[in-house]
C-alpha angles and dihedrals in degrees: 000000000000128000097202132046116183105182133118103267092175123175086337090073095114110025084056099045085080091061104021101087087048097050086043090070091063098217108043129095144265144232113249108232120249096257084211090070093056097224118145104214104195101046084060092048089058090050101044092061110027079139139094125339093038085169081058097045089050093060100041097048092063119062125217120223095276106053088046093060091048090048091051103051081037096240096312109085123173114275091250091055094044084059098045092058102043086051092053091045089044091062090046082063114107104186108197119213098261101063088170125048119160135322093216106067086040093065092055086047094054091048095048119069097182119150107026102069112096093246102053098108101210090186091068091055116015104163083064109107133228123265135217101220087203105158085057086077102020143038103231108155119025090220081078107077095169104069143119137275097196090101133035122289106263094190110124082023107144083021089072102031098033110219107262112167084259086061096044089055095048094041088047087048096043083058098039103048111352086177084075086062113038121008123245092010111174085216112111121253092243093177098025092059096039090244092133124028121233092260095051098048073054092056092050091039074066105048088058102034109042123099083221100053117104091234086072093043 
């Protein structure tokens, strides 16, 4: 998720902070308005960001199927419907032959968050590619000391787990597609929306994973 929005909020600042961390991630849900309040919730979101990256803004504002169940059950479906959905996300996985890359490069990839902030124009540069952003939910290497605290601390990650070719696969699905793992998750679908190529969910599958990456040090 991004750290950083620049974009023109206007009046709709605070009408739109309850949803904004959410919309951010490019592929969560969303919480349905209460229709009582007679706030019209899209129509704010279009307005909130008429700006910048209007291909971004396109895909964020319409749900799939998944995101609308878990809007509509507000993030805490049922048990049979959770499974339902991790089942049907774990067939979408397409898990390539090389689960781990370099940790490396997945430690610039964590760091950069190009490419999913409103105002990152990817039509005028369009070779660059995409960025995971993923200090701005968890703590990985503690060389790092700017990072959030949204999802769970990594650091220690592949150090705890070991990285057998069982964990790599789970570690290189979690990235690519968490809701196959856990329902409703707020994590991004880094390899499910196409925001990180396979060889780039591989570099960060290192990073966490390697004996040699600062974040098992």
């Amino acid at each position: 998720m991004p750290r950083l929005l620049n974009a023109d909020w206007g009046n709709n600042m605070k009408k739109l902070t309850a949803i904004a961390g959410c919309v951010l991630a490019a592929g969560c849900v969303t919480q349905q308005a209460d229709t009582g309040s007679g706030l019209n919730t899209e129509a704010i979101f279009k307005a909130g960001f008429s700006q910048g990256n209007a291909a971004l803004a396109a895909r964020v504002s319409v749900q799939d199927d998944v995101q609308t169940q878990c809007s509509k059950f507000r993030d805490k479906p049922s048990k049979e419907i959770a499974a339902n959905i991790e089942k049907q996300q774990l067939s979408s996985v397409k898990f390539p032959e090389k689960l781990m890359g370099d940790w490396k490069k997945g430690e610039k990839i964590a760091q950069d968050g190009w490419g999913m902030r409103f105002t990152d124009m990817k039509d005028s540069n369009p070779n660059r590619p995409n960025g995971g952003n993923c200090y701005a939910c968890h703590q990985i290497a503690p060389q790092e000391l700017s990072y959030g605290t949204l999802g769970p601390s990594l650091y220690r990650f592949g150090a705890l787990r070991g990285n057998s070719a069982e964990i790599q696969k789970y570690t290189w699905g979690k990235i690519a597609n968490p809701q196959a793992y856990s329902a409703c998750s707020n994590m991004p679908r880094f390899g499910h929306n196409k925001i990180l190529t396979d060889e780039q969910i591989s570099d960060l599958v290192a990073l966490l994973l390697d004996p040699e990456s600062p974040a098992n040090k």
